[in-house]
C-alpha positions in Angstrom: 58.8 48.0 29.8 62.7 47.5 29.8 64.0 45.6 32.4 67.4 46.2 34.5 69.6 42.8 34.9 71.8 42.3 37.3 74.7 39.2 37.0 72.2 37.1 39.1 69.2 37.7 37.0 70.7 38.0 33.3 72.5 33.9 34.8 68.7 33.3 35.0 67.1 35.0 32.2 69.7 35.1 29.4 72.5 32.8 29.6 74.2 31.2 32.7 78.0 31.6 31.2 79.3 30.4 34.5 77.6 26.7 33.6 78.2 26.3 29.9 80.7 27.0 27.6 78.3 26.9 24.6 75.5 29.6 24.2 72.1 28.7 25.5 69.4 31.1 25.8 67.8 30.7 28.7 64.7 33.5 27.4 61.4 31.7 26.1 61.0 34.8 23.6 63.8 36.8 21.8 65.4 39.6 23.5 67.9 42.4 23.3 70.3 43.0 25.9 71.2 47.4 26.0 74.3 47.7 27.4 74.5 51.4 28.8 75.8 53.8 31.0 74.1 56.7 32.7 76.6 58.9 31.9 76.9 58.0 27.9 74.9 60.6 25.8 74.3 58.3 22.5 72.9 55.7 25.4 70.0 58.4 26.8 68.9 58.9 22.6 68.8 55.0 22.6 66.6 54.8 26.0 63.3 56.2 24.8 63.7 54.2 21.4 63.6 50.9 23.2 60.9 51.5 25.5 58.7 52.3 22.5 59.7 49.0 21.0 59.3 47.4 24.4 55.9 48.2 23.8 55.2 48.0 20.6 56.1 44.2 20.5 55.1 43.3 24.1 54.9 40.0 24.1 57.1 39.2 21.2 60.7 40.6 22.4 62.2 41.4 26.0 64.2 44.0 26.0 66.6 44.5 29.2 69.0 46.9 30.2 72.5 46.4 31.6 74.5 49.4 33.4 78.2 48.4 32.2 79.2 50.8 35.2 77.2 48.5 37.9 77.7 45.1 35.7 81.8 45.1 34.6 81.9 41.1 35.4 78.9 41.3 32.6 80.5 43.7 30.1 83.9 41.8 30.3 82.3 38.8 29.1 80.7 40.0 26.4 83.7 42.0 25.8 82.0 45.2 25.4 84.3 48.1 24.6 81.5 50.7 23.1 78.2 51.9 24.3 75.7 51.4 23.3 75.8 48.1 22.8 73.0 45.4 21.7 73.2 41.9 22.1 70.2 40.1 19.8 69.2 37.2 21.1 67.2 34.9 19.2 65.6 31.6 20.9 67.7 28.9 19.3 70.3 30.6 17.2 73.6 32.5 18.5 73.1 36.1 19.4 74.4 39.4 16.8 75.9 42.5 18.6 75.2 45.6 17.4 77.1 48.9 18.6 76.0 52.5 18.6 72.7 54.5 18.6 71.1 52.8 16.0 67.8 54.7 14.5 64.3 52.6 15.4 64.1 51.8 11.8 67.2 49.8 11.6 66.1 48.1 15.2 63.4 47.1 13.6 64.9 45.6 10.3 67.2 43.6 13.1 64.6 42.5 15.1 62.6 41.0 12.0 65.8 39.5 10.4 67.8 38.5 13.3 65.3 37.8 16.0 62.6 36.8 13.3 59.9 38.9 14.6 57.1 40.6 12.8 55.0 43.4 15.0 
């Protein structure tokens, strides 16, 4: 299941930007951060996608939402200007952006190349 960050918990779970200038993922597996808003039509096709892939690799990828509308601080610092928005975040290598509904099939290709994750 997707979870919803908040500033507090994405400090926690993802990286604490207020504490280092340098990325470090804070995650023990790879995730991918959705930036979203309610209102954004492209980001209700992307919704379902990701909950099948939050299921389909379990324990192998966390997948967690952020509402841009709730979260600006967040948005803002990952200068995110278009929604939908995914932020890849492998363990020990920097994190990709990708923007727009992308199809599941293409997710997928990211997650095994990027996040280097096989179902």
């Amino acid at each position: 299941m997707t979870e919803l960050l908040t500033k507090e918990t994405f400090l926690q779970k993802v990286f604490n930007y207020e504490e280092n200038k340098e990325w470090k993922f804070e995650g023990k597996i790879p995730a991918i951060i959705d930036f979203y808003a309610d209102w954004c039509g492209p980001c209700k096709m992307l919704a379902p996608i990701l909950e099948q892939l939050s299921e389909e690799y379990n324990d192998k990828v966390t997948i967690y939402k952020i509402d841009t509308e709730a979260e600006q601080e967040l948005s803002a610092a990952f200068g995110i200007r278009s929604i939908p928005s995914m932020l890849f975040c492998p363990v020990n290598e920097e994190p990709q952006m990708a923007h727009g509904a992308l199809p599941k099939q293409q997710i997928e290709q990211i997650i095994a190349e990027v996040l280097q994750v096989k179902k």
